[in-house]
C-alpha positions in Angstrom: -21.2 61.3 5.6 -17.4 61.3 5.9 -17.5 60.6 9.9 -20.1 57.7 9.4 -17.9 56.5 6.2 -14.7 56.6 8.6 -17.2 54.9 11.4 -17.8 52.1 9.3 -14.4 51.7 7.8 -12.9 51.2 11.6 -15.8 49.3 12.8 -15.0 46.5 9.5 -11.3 46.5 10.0 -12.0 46.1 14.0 -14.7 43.1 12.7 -11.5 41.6 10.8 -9.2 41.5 13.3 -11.4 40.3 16.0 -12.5 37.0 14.0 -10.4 34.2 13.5 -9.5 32.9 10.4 -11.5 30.5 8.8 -11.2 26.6 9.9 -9.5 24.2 7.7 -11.6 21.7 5.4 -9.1 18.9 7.3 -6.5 18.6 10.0 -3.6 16.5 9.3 -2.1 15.6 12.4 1.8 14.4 11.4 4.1 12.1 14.0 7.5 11.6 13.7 10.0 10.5 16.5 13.2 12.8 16.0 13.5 16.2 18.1 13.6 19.2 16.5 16.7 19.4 15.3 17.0 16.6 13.1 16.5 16.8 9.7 13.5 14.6 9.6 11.8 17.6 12.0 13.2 20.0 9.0 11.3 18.0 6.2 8.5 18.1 8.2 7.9 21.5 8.6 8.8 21.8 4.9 6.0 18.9 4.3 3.5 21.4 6.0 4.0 24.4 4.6 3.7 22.8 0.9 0.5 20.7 1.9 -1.2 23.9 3.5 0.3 25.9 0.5 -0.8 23.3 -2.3 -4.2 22.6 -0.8 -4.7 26.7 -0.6 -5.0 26.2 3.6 -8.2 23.3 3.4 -5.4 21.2 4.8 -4.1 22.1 8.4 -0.7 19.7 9.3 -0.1 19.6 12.8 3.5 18.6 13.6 4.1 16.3 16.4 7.8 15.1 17.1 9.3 13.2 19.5 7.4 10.1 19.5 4.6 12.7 21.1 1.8 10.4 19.6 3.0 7.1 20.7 6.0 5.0 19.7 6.7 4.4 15.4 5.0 1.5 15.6 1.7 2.5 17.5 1.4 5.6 15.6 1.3 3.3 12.7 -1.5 0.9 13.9 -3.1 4.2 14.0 -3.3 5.6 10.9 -4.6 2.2 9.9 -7.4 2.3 12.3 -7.5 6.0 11.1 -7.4 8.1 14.4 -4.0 9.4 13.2 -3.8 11.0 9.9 0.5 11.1 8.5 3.6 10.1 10.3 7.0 9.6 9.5 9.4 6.6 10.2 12.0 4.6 10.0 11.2 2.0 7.6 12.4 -0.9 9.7 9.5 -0.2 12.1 6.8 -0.3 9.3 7.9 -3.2 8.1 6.2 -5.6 10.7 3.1 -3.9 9.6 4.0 -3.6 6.0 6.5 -6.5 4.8 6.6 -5.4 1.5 8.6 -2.5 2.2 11.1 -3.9 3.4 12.6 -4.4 0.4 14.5 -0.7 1.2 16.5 -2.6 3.8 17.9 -5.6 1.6 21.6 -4.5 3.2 24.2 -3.4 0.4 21.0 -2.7 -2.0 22.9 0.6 -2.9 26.2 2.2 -2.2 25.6 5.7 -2.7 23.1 8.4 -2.2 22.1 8.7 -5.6 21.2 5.0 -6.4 19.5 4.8 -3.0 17.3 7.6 -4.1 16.9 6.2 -7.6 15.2 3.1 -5.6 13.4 4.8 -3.6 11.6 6.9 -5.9 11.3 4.0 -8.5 9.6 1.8 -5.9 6.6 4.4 -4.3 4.4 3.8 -7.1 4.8 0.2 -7.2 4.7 -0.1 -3.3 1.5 2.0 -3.0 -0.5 -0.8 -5.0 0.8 -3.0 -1.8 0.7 -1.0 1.2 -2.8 -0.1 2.0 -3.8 -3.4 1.6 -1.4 -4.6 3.9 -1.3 -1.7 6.5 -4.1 0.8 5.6 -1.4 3.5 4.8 -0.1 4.7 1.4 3.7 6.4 0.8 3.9 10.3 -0.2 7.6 10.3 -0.7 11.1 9.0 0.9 13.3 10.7 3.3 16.6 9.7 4.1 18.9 10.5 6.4 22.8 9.3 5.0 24.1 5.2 5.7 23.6 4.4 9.0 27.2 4.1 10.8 28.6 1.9 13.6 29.6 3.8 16.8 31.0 2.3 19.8 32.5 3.2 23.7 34.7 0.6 23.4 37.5 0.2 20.2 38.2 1.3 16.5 36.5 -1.3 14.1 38.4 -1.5 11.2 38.0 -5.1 10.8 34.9 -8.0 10.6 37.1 -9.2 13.6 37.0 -5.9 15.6 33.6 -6.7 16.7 34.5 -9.4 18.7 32.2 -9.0 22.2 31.0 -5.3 21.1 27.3 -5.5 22.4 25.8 -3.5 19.7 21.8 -2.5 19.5 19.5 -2.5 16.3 16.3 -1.8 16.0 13.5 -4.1 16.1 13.7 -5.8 12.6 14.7 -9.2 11.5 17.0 -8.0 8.8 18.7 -5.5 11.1 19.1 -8.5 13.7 20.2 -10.7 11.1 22.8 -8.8 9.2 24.4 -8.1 12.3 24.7 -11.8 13.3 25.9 -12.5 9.7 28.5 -10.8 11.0 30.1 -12.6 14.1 27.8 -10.4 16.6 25.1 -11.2 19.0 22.9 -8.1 18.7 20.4 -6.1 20.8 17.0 -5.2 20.0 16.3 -2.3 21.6 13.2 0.7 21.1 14.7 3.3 20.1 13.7 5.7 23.1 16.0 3.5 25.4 19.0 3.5 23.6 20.6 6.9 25.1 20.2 5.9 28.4 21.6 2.1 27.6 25.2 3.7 26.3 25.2 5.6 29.4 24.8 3.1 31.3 27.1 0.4 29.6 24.5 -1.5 28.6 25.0 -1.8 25.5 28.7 -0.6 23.6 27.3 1.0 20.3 24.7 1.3 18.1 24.1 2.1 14.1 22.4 5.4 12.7 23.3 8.1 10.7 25.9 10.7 11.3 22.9 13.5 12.1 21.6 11.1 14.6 24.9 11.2 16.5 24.7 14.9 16.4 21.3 15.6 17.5 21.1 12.8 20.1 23.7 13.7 21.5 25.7 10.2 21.5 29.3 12.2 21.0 29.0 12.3 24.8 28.6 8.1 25.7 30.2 7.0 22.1 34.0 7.5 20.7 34.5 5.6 17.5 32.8 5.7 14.5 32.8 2.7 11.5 30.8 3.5 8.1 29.9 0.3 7.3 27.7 1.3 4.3 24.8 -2.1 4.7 22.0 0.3 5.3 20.7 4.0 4.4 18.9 5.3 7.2 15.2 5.6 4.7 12.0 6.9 6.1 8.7 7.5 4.3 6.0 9.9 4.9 3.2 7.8 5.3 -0.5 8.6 5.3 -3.5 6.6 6.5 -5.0 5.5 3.3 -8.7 6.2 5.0 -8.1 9.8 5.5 -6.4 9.8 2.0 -9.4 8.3 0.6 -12.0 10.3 2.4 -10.1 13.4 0.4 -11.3 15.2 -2.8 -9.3 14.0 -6.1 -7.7 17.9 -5.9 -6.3 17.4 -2.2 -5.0 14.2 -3.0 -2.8 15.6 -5.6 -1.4 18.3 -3.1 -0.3 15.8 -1.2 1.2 14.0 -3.5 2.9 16.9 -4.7 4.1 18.1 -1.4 5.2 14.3 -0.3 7.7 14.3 -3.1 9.1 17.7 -3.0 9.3 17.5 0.7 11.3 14.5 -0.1 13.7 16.4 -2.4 14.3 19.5 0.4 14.8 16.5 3.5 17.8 14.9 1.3 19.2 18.4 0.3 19.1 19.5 4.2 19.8 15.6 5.0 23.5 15.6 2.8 24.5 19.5 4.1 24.0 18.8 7.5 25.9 15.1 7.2 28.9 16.7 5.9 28.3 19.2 8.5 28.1 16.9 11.7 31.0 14.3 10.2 33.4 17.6 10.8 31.5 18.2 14.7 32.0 15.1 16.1 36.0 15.1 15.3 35.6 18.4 16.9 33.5 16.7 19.7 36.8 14.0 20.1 34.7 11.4 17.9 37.0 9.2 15.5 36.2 8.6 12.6 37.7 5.4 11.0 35.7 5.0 7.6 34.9 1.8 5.7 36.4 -1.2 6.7 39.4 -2.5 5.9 37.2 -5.9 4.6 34.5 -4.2 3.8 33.7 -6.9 0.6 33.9 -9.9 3.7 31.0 -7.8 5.2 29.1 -7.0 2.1 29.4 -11.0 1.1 28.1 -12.1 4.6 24.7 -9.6 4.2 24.2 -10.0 0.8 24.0 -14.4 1.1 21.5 -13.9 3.6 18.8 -12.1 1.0 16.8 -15.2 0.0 15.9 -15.4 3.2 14.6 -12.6 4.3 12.0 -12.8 0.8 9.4 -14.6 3.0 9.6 -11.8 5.9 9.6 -8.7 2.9 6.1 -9.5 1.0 7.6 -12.6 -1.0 10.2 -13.9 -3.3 8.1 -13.0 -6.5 7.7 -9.1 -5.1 11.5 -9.5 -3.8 12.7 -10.3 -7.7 10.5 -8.0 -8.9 10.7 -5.1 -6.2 14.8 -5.5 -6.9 14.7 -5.4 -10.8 13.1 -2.4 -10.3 16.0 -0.7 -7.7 18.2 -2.1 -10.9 16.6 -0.6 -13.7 16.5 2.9 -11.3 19.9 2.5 -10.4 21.3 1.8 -13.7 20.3 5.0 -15.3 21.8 7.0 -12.7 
């Protein structure tokens, strides 16, 4: 009886071991265009464990980086079609899909950290009564990534009058395009998967992201000066296609939810370490680092005239008032 007991008992465990685990309710596949060493990639993977954690493993996220799916933009058309589940990205290329979140990018909005996350937070409920009517996705919280900064090959800009000739690329957004012209410049669209090669190339002189992005894509080696022009924080929401959110049980709706925001929380607290952290590398690297400019109110005056126009672009001037008394209120109490 003890042999055949001890039989059994090995035969199980052998049983165990041999069969997989048991298949996910849902697979949540999750695109985002950074590499793996920016923090976006780090709020990812912190994204995934909570979801699989929150929904008690009925959710599998499947992390795909580096623009792996497609380009921010078609990955988006896709989670409204539905064929894509989540992605995260930059909010200037959602906007063309969804205008009313474009609101984030009204330039000088916010000065610091803390009031841009005040605005952000304040405006996900409001913006998710918006968004899947006007791009079939719905917002699960708000990464960000630090202001986005000026670098350049070519001279320091301490000055509006600095950029004189500097051929500086922007993403694919009217208010990006815009602010820059506001500012004595001629800029450069570009997608964002050509802009490494186009500093090495000469192509173009400089171009505007966070300090993390000049870290992990390595522009230390094609840029030399660094501006922190302040117009713009670098803001990114997890998005998810509102079919595949609707198609999910009241219970796994709330774990994402829940795991949206406090994925959220973690991606700033990783997102402010490692920007203090890569400030102090690329003056190590031979970047210089110049800080605000010297006029910065001249350039704050020149972006900030231009927001009434930009209302009909950004889901309206009604939404615009009310989308910005609500940044107020959120800011205010900060």
């Amino acid at each position: 009886m003890k042999l055949f007991t001890k039989t059994l008992a090995t035969a199980v465990f052998a049983l165990s071991v041999a069969m997989p685990a048991l298949a996910a309710d849902y697979t949540m596949r999750l695109s985002h265009g950074d590499n793996e060493n920016n923090p976006t990639h780090k709020g990812a993977l912190k994204f995934e464990e909570l979801v699989e954690k929150y929904s008690d493993g009925r959710i599998d996220v499947q992390i795909f980086p580096s623009n792996q799916l497609g380009s921010e933009q078609e990955v988006a058309q896709a989670l409204r079609m539905g064929s894509i589940e989540a992605e995260i990205l930059y909010t200037g290329n959602l906007v063309p899909l969804a205008p009313s979140v474009g609101v984030m990018m009204l330039p000088y909005a916010f000065t610091s950290n803390e009031e841009a996350h005040a605005a952000m937070d304040a405006l996900k409920d409001p913006l998710n009564e918006r968004l899947p009517k006007e791009a079939g996705v719905r917002v699960l919280g708000y990464f960000e990534k630090g202001f986005r900064v000026l670098t350049n090959s070519e001279r320091e800009v301490k000055t509006m009058d600095d950029l004189k000739d500097l051929k500086i690329r922007v993403s694919k957004n009217n208010i990006a395009i815009e602010t820059f012209k506001s500012w004595g410049l001629d800029p450069i669209p570009m997608a964002w998967a050509e802009v490494f090669p186009a500093l090495q190339q000469g192509v173009i002189d400089g171009q505007e992201n966070p300090y993390t992005t000049a870290i992990s894509s390595k522009f230390y080696e094609v840029q030399k000066y660094i501006t922190e022009i302040h117009y713009l924080i670098w803001s990114g929401p997890i998005i998810v296609s509102e079919r595949f959110y609707q198609g999910l049980p009241e219970d796994l709706q709330q774990a994402l939810d829940k795991a949206g925001v406090e994925a959220a929380q973690y991606e700033r607290e990783v997102s402010a370490e490692e920007t203090e952290a890569a400030k102090e590398k690329l003056v190590e690297l031979g970047m210089a680092l110049t800080g605000a400019p010297e006029d910065e109110v001249k350039w704050q005056e020149a972006a900030k005239a231009l927001w009434p126009q930009f209302a009909a672009d950004i889901g309206g001037a009604e939404w615009v008032e009310e989308a910005t008394q609500i940044m107020t209120n959120a800011i205010a109490t900060q």
